[in-house]
C-alpha atoms as a printed R data frame, in Angstrom:
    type eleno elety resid chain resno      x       y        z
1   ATOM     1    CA   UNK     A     1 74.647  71.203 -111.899
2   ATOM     2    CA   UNK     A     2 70.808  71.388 -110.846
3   ATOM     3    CA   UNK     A     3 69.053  74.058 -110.049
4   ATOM     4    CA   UNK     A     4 66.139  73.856 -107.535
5   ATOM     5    CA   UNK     A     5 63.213  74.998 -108.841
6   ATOM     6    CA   UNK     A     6 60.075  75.652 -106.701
7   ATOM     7    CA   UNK     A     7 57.200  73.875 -106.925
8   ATOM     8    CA   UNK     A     8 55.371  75.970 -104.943
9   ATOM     9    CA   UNK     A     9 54.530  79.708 -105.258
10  ATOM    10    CA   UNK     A    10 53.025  81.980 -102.722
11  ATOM    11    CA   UNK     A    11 51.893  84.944 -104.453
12  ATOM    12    CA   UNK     A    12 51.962  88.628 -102.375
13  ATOM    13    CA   UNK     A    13 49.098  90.416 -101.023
14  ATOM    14    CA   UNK     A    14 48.168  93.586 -102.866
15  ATOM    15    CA   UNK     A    15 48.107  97.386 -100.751
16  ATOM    16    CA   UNK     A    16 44.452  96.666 -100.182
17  ATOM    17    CA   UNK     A    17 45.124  93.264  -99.059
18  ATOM    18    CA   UNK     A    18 47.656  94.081  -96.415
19  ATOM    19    CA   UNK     A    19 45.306  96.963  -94.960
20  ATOM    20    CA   UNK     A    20 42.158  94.788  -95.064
21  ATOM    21    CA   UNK     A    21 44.332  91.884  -92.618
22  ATOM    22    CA   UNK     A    22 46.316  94.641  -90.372
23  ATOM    23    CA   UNK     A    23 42.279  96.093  -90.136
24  ATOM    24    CA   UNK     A    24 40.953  93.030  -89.053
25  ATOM    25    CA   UNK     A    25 43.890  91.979  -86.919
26  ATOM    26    CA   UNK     A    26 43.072  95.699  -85.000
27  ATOM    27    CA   UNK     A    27 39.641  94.737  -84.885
28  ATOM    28    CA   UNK     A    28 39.882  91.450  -83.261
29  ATOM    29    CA   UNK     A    29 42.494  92.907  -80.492
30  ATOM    30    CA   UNK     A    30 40.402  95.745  -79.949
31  ATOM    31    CA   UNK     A    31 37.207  93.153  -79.245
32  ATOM    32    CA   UNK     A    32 39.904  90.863  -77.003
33  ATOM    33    CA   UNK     A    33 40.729  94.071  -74.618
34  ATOM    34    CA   UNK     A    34 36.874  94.839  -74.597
35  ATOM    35    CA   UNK     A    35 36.258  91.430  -73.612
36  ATOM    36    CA   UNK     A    36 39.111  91.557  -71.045
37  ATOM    37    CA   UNK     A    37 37.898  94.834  -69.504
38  ATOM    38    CA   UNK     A    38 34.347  93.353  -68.863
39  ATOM    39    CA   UNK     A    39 35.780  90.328  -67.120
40  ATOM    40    CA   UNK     A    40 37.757  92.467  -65.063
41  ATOM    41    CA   UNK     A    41 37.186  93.943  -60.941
42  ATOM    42    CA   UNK     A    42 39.694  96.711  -61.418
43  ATOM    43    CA   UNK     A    43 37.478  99.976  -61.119
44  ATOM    44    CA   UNK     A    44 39.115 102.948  -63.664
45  ATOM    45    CA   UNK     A    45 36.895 105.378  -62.123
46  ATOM    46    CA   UNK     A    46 39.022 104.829  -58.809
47  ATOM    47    CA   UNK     A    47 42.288 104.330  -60.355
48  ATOM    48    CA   UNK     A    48 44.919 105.946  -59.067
49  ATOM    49    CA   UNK     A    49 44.134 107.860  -56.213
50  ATOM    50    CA   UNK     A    50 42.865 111.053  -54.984
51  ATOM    51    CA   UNK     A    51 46.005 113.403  -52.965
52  ATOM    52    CA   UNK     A    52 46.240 116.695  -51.933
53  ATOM    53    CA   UNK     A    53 48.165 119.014  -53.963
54  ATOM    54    CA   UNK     A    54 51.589 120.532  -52.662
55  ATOM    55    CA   UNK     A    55 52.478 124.295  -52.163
56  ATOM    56    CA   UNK     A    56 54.742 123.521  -55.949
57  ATOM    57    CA   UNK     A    57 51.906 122.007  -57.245
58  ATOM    58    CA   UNK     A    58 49.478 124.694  -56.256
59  ATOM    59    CA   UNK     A    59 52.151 127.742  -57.439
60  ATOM    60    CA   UNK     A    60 52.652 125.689  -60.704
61  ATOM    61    CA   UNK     A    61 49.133 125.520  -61.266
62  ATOM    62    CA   UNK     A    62 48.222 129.271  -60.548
63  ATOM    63    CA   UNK     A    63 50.683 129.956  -63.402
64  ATOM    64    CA   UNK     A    64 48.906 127.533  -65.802
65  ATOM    65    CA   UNK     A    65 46.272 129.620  -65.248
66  ATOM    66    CA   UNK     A    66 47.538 132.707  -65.859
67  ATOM    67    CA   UNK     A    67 48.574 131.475  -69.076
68  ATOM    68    CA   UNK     A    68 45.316 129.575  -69.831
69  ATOM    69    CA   UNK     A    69 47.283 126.142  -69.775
70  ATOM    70    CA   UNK     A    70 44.914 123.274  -69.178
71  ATOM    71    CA   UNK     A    71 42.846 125.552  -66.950
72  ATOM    72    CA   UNK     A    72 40.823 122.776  -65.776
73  ATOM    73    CA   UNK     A    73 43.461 120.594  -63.886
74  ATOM    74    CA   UNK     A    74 44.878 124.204  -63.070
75  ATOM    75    CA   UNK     A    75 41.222 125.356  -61.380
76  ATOM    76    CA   UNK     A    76 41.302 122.020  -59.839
77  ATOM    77    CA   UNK     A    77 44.543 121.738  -58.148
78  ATOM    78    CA   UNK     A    78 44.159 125.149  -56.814
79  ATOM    79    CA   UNK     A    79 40.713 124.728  -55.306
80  ATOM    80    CA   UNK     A    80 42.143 121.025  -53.464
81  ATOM    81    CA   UNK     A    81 45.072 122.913  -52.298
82  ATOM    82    CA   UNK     A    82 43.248 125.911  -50.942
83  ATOM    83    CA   UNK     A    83 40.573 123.891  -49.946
84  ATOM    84    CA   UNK     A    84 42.784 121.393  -48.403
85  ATOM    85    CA   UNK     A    85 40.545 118.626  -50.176
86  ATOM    86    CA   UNK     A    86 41.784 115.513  -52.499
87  ATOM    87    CA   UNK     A    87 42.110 115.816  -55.696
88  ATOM    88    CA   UNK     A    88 42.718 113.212  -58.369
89  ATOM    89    CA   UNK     A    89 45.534 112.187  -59.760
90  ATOM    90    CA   UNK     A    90 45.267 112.964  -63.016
91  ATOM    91    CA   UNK     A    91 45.061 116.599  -62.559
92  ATOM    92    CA   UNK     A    92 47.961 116.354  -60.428
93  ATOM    93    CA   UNK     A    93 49.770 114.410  -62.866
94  ATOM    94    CA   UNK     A    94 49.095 117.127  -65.407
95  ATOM    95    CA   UNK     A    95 50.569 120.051  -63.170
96  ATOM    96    CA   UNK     A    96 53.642 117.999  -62.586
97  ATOM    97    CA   UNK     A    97 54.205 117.113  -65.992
98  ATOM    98    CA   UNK     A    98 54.020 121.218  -66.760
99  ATOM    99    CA   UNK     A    99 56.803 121.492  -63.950
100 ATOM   100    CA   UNK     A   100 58.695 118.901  -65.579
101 ATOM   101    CA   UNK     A   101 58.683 120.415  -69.072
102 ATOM   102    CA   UNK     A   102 59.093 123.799  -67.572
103 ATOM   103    CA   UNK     A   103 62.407 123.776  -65.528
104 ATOM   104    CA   UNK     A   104 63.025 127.489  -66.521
105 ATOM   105    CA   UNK     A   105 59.668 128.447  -64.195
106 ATOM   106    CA   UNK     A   106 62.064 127.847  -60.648
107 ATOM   107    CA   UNK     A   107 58.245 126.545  -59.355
């Protein structure tokens, strides 16, 4: 019976190694999304949207402030839905996703 031997040997990468490629693999996807982003028309400022808040929204984010949670979006929200003015999204989406974790609040 014969055995196979190898003739070839492909030694493993040390620790070091390993984090030195997965670093430099990071690095060069990092500089590809950079590169991507300058190429790109789409306007992040803009993104999303700009709404009015609701009379949930505006009750869930008089709570948040209350109890000093994310007073910012909170002041915000309330001062668009007073105000009747747009506000972004993103403090919306923060309000709702206090709602959301909150069901206990009936808001």
């Amino acid at each position: 019976m014969a055995f196979y031997r190898r003739t070839s040997y492909k030694p493993t990468l040390s620790l070091a190694e390993r984090e030195a490629r997965a670093e430099a693999r990071f690095q060069k996807k990092v500089a590809q999304d950079e590169a991507k982003r300058a190429k790109s028309a789409f306007n992040y400022a803009t993104a999303g949207g700009h709404y009015i808040p609701t009379e949930r929204q505006l009750a869930a984010a008089r709570y948040m402030l209350t109890n000093e949670v994310d007073g910012l979006s909170a002041e915000v929200v309330i001062l668009g839905a007073e105000f009747k003015q747009t506000v972004h999204h993103d403090h919306i989406h923060r309000v709702n996703e206090f709602i959301r974790n909150n069901p206990s609040l009936n808001l």
